[in-house]
N, C-alpha and C positions, 0 to 999 in steps of 0.2 A: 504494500500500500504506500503510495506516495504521498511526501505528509510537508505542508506547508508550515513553518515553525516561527510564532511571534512571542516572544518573549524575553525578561527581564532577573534576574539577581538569582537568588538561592534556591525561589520558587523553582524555577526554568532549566536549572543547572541537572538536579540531580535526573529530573523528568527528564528529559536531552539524556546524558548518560545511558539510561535505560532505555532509549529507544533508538541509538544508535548502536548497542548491545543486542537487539535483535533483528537478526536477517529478514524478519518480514515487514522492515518496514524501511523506506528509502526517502528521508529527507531531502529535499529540492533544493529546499531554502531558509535562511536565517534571517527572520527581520527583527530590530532592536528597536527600545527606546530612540527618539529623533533627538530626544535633547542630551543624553547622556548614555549613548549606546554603552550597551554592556560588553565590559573588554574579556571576561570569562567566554561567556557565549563566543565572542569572536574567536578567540583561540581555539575552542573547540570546534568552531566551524572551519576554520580555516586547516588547521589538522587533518580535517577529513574530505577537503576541497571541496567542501559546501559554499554557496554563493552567500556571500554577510549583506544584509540589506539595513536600510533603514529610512524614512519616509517624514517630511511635515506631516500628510495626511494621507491616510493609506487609504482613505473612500477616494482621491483624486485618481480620475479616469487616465491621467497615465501610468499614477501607478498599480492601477486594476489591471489594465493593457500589457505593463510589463509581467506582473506574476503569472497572468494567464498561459505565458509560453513556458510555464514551465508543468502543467499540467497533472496539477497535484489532483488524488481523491478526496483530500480533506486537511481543514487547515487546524492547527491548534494555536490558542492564547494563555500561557502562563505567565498573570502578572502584567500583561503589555498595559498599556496606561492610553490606550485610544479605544474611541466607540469604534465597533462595527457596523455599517448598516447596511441594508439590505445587499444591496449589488454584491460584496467583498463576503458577505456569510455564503451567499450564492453558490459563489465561482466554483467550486469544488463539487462534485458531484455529489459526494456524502456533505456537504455542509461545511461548517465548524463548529468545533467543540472546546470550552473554556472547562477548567479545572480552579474550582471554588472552595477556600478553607471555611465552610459554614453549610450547614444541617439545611438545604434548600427543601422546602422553602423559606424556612425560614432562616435569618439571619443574612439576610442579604445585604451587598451594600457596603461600606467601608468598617477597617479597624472591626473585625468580625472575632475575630480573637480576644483582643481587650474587651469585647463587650460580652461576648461568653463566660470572661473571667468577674467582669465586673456585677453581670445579672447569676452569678453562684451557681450555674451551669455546673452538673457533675457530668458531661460528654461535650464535646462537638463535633461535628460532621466533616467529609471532606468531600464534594460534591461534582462530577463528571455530569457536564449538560451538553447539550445543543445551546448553541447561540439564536436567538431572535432579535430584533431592535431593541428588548426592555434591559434593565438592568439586573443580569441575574434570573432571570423569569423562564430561561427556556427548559424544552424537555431533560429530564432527567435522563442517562444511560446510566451511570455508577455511582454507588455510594458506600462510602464506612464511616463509621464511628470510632473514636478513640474517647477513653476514660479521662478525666479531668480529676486529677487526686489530691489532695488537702497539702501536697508538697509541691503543686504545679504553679510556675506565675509564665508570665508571657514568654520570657525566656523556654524557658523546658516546651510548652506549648507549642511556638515555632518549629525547635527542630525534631515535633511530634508530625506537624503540619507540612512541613519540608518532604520527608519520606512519604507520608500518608497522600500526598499530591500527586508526589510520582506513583507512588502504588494505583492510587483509584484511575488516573490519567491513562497508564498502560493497561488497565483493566478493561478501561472502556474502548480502548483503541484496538486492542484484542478482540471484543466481545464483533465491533462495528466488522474487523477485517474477515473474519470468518463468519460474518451475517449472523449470529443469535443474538443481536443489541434489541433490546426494548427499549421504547420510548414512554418515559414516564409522563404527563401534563400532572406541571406543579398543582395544579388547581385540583386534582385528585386528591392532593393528599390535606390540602386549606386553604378555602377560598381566598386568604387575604396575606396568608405568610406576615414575613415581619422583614425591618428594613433597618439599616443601621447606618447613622449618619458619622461621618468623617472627624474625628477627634483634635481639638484646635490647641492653639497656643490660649493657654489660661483655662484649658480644663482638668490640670494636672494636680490645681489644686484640693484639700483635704477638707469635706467638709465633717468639723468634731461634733454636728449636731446628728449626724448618724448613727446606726449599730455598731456598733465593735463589729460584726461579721461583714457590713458593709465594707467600713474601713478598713479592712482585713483583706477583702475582695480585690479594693480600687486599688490601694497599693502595689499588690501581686500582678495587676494589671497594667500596670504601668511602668513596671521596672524596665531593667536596662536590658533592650535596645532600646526599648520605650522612653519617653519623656522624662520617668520618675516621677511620683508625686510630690507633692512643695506643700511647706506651711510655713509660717512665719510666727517669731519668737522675739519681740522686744525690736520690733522694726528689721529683722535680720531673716533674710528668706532662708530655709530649709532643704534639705532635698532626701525624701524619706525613702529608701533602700528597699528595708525590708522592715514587718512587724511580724509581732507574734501576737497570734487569735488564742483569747484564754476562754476554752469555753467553758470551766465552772466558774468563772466570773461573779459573782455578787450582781445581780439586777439593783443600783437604788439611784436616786436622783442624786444628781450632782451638778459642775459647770462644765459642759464640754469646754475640752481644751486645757483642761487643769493639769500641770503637773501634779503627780499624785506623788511620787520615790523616783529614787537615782542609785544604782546600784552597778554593778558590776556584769549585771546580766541583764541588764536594760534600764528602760526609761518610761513607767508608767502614764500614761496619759487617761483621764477622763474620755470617754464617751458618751452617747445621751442616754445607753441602757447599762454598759459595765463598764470596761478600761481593758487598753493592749499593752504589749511593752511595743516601745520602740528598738529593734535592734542592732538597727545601721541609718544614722544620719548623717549628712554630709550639708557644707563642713563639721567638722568637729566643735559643737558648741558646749559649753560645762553650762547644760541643763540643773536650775532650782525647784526645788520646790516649791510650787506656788506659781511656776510662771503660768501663762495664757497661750497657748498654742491658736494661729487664727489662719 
C-alpha cells in the first residue's frame, strides 16, 4: 500500500519507524510542518530516498497537483498542524487517516492529555479515524485504551501516547490494506462527544479554592514538558513541580492557600476541602508558616 506521510515530532517518529519496518507498505512521500519542518522526519526520509516535502498550504491546487503524481492509496496525518479539506482527504483512493491521543469521540480537540489528567480520567484512548472536514469527527477504524495510574502526570502519559499512536496507526493501516477495516460513525457511539479547547498562557495557574484531588490532578497535568503550574507567595511567582495527594486528609474549613508546616518532606498547603504537600517548587523559596499561596 502506498502511503502519503504528513507529519510532525515524536508523535510521527516512532509511527514512520514502524511503517517503514514493514514490507507492505511503501511511502511516496514526506510532508513536514511549513514553518519549522521536522529535521528527525527529514533524516529519516532522506535515509530511505523518500521525497521530504513541505507546503504554506497543502489545500493549494499546486500542491494537490504535485502529490497526485505520486499516486498514493492513502495518506496519513500525525500531528501535522494544517486542516484538510475536502479535495487533499480525497486524492487517495482509500482517503486519509489521522491518529488521535483521545477516546473519540470524545475528547476531541486540543491539549487532550492534560485535560484527561486534569478531569481525573483513570484511561485515555488513542484513536485511528478517517478524516472529514470537522475536527476530529470522522469515522473510526482503531482504537485502545491505556490505564491512567495514580503515579501518571503528563510526562509518563506522552511516552504512553507516543507508542500507543504508533501501535493503533499501524493497526489500522493493517486492518485498511488487507480490507477487514470497519468504519465506525462517531455518532454511534454519542451524539454530541466532547471537545477540548487549547490551553493558554495564564492557565497554568493554581486555583487553592479547589479539592486537594483537583489540585493534585492540575498539577500532574501540567508538569514538564508542560507549562508547570504557578502560584505566587508574597508577590514572588512559583513554579509547582510536583504535589502529593493525601487522601486520609482531615475534610475541615480553612483559608485556601495557607501554609499549614514546613518540613523536610514537604510543604503543606491548605485547600478548600483538606491540604497537599508541596514536593518540588521552583525556585527555591524558604516557605513560613502562615504565608498565603495565590
Amino acid at each position: 500500500m502506498k502511503i502519503g506521510y504528513f507529519g510532525d515530532g515524536p508523535w510521527a517518529h516512532q509511527a514512520f519507524e514502524l511503517i517503514l519496518k514493514d514490507q507492505r507498505f511503501d511511502v511516496r512521500f514526506v510532508c513536514a510542518r511549513f514553518e519549522h519542518p521536522d529535521p528527525v522526519l527529514e533524516t529519516m526520509a532522506i535515509s530511505k530516498n523518500i521525497p521530504f516535502l513541505s507546503h504554506q498550504n497543502i489545500n493549494n491546487s499546486e500542491f494537490s497537483k504535485n502529490i497526485s503524481k505520486y499516486n498514493c492509496d492513502i495518506f496519513v496525518s500525525m500531528s501535522f498542524d494544517q486542516i484538510f479539506k475536502r479535495m487533499i482527504i480525497e486524492t487517495p483512493r482509500y482517503g486519509t487517516i489521522n491518529c488521535h491521543a483521545g477516546k473519540l469521540p470524545f475528547y476531541r480537540g486540543r491539549n487532550v492529555l492534560n485535560w484527561a489528567l486534569i478531569n481525573d480520567e483513570k484511561e485515555f484512548g488513542v484513536t485511528a479515524h478517517f478524516m472529514d472536514e470537522g475536527i476530529d469527527t470522522g469515522d473510526i477504524v482503531h482504537q485502545k485504551t491505556f490505564a491512567i495510574n495514580e503515579g501518571d502526570d503528563y510526562q509518563s502519559l506522552l511516552q504512553k501516547a507516543y507508542s500507543g499512536c504508533a501501535q493503533t496507526l499501524l493497526a489500522a493501516l493493517l486492518q485498511i490494506e488487507n480490507g477487514t477495516a470497519t468504519r465506525t460513525p462517531q455518532s454511534s457511539i454519542h451524539p454530541w462527544g466532547s471537545y477540548c479547547s487549547k490551553r493558554m498562557e495564564g492557565d497554568e495557574r493554581i486555583n487553592w479554592n479547589q479539592t486537594s484531588r483537583k489540585i493534585f490532578n492540575f498539577v500532574r497535568a501540567l508538569c514538564h514538558p508542560g507549562p508547570v503550574a504557578r502560584t505566587q507567595v508574597r508577590g514572588k511567582e512559583l513554579k509547582v513541580h510536583k504535589i502529593e495527594y493525601l487522601p486520609d486528609a482531615v475534610e475541615y474549613l480553612g483559608i485556601p492557600g495557607s501554609v499549614l508546616g514546613v518540613s523536610d518532606e514537604g510543604i503543606l498547603v491548605k485547600t478548600m476541602d483538606t491540604f497537599i504537600r508541596l514536593i518540588k517548587v521552583e525556585p527555591l523559596t524558604r516557605l513560613r508558616v502562615g504565608d498565603r499561596l495565590s
